[in-house]
Structure formats: structure tokens, C-alpha cells
C-alpha positions, 0 to 999 in steps of 0.5 A, a space after each residue: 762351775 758349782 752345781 746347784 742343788 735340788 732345793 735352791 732349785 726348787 726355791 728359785 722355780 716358785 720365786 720370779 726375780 723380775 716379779 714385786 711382790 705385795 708385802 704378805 705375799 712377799 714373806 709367804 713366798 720368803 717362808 715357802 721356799 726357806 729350804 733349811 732344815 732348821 726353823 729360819 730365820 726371815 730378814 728385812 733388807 733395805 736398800 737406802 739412798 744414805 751417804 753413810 760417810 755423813 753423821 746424820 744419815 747412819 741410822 742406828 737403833 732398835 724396834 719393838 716387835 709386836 709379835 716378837 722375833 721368835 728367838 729366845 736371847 739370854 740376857 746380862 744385866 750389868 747394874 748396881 741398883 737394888 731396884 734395878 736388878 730386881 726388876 731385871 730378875 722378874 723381867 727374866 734376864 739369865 743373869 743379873 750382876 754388879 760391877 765386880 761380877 762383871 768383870 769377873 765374867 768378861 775377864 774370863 771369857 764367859 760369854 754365855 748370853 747373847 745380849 749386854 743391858 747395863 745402866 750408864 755406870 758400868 760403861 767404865 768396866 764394859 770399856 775395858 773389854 771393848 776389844 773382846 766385847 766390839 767383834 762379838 757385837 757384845 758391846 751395849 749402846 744407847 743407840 739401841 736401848 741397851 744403855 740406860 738407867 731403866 735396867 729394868 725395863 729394857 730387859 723386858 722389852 728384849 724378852 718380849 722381841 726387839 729388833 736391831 738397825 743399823 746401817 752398813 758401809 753401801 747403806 743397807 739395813 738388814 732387820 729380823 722380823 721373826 721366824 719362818 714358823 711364826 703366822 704369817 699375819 704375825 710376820 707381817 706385822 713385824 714388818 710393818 713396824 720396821 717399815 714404818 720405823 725406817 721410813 720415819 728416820 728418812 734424814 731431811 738431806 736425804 734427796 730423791 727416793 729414800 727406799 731403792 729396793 726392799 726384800 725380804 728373806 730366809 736364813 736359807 733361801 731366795 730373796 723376794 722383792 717387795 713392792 714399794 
């Protein structure tokens, strides 16, 4: 039997598991009993009632956050339009190339961002190395921004803190909102927007409630239910 250690303990002690809790108390709670050494992350996770074997209830996309997530993400900027690069320089993309470059860089292997923004143009050379780019979770889709002729501007609504959604196979969407080190009223905040956005993708073939369950969550530490 594993033995459970002193700080998942402690955690579990402050976090009644029959308990909803308000959204605020909720991630107050998600941040108090985090008991990793680093700066956690916290994670919005919803349980939707989705039949994702159908097109139209695989929800996909990106949020703003208005406070950011609290995470520095290095940018590649795949364009060749002039003013679209500059743009992305003054925006603060790390890198910023053109087709040949990035060829060049994804043939080699050198993955030193976290993040691909391209305009439609590039989508050929980026196709070629969908295997590499797939599994890495590299590969740019307009879906979440990241395909678009405004360059530019998607680099600076990545730097100032966006959100990725996405649905998996059960129907569940799991979203950062941010840092355990962040206000809390910042956090909250965040959370609102990625309710308030999930909740208005609700698919019109979707029957009975949409939202089962939401918790939120630290990279290492209980989950805490949120009331609905």
C-alpha cells in the first residue's frame, strides 16, 4: 500500500471532499494546501456532458485572461510579411522568421519556445513537420488563435496571458487560470472569464445540465469542488 506523505496529509485535512465550495473560497483553498516547493500552477477542470464522438460538441479554443496566467511563454513568429514581423518584435515574440528559417529551425530540432504563431502562409512548411510538431502540442491551429494573418497581435494577446480549451475523449476541459502566487481576487477573476466562456460554447444539442462538476486545482495538491 503507498504511504501517503505528511504534506498530501495535511492537504487533505483543510479540504472536505463532500464539501462545494463558493468559486473565491474555492481557489483560496486550491492555493492553501498546494504543497509543491515550486510556484504552482492552478487548473480549472469541467466535467461537461458533451458526446465528443460529434463535431459540434468538441469545444476548442483560447481565452484571454485579464490578469494573465502568471507564466512567461517564448514565442515563435512564422510570417513573411514585413509589417507583420515588426509587429511581432514590438509585441515580444523571442523569435520572429520566415519560411526558410523556419524550416531550418523545426529540421533541426530546435524547439526553444513554447508557442508557434504563424499567419495561414506558413501552414505548408509547418505541415511538413506535423509529426514532430503534433505530439509536442507545437502544431498552430486557428481554433486557438494561432493561426492568422494578424501576426502581430496574437503575439501580444499571448504575452499579455491566454488560456487554451480543449476537450478531451470523457468530455473534460482542463484550463490554467493562473499562478498560486497571484491575488487571489486576480485569480478569480480569471476563472470567471473561462466559466463564462465555457458556459456560452453550451452546443444547442446539448441536453439536461451542461456543467456536472467543476473543480479547481494546483499542480500538486487536492481538488476542491466548486459550487455550481
Amino acid at each position: 500500500m503507498a504511504k501517503i506523505s505528511k504534506n498530501i496529509k495535511a492537504a487533505q485535512a483543510k479540504d472536505d471532499a463532500t464539501k462545494f465550495y463558493e468559486l473565491e473560497e474555492a481557489i483560496k483553498l486550491a492555493a492553501e494546501t498546494a504543497y509543491a516547493k515550486f510556484d504552482s500552477t492552478l487548473d480549472l477542470a469541467f466535467n461537461l456532458n458533451l458526446d465528443v464522438r460529434q463535431a459540434d460538441q468538441q469545444l476548442r479554443g483560447a481565452v484571454s485572461l485579464p490578469h494573465g496566467t502568471g507564466k512567461s511563454v517564448k514565442v515563435l513568429a512564422a510570417t513573411e510579411d514585413a509589417e507583420q514581423q515588426k509587429l511581432a518584435k514590438e509585441a515580444g515574440a523571442e523569435f520572429v522568421v520566415g519560411a526558410a528559417e523556419l524550416n531550418e529551425i523545426l529540421t533541426a530540432g530546435k524547439f526553444d519556445f513554447d508557442i508557434i504563431i504563424t499567419d495561414p502562409k506558413m501552414m505548408p512548411t509547418l505541415g511538413r513537420h506535423g509529426k514532430t510538431l503534433g505530439p509536442k502540442g507545437l502544431m498552430p491551429n486557428p481554433k486557438t488563435g494561432t493561426v492568422t494573418p494578424m501576426v502581430g497581435k496574437a503575439v501580444a494577446d499571448v504575452k499579455k496571458g491566454k488560456a487554451n480549451y480543449r476537450t478531451d475523449k470523457n468530455g473534460i476541459v482542463h484550463t490554467v487560470i493562473g499562478k498560486k502566487s497571484m491575488d487571489i481576487k486576480a485569480l478569480v477573476e480569471n476563472a470567471t472569464v473561462v466559466v463564462d466562456t465555457i458556459k456560452k460554447l453550451k452546443p444547442s444539442a446539448v441536453k439536461g445540465t451542461y456543467i456536472q462538476n467543476l473543480t479547481v486545482s494546483a499542480t500538486m495538491g487536492p481538488s476542491v469542488k466548486i459550487k455550481l
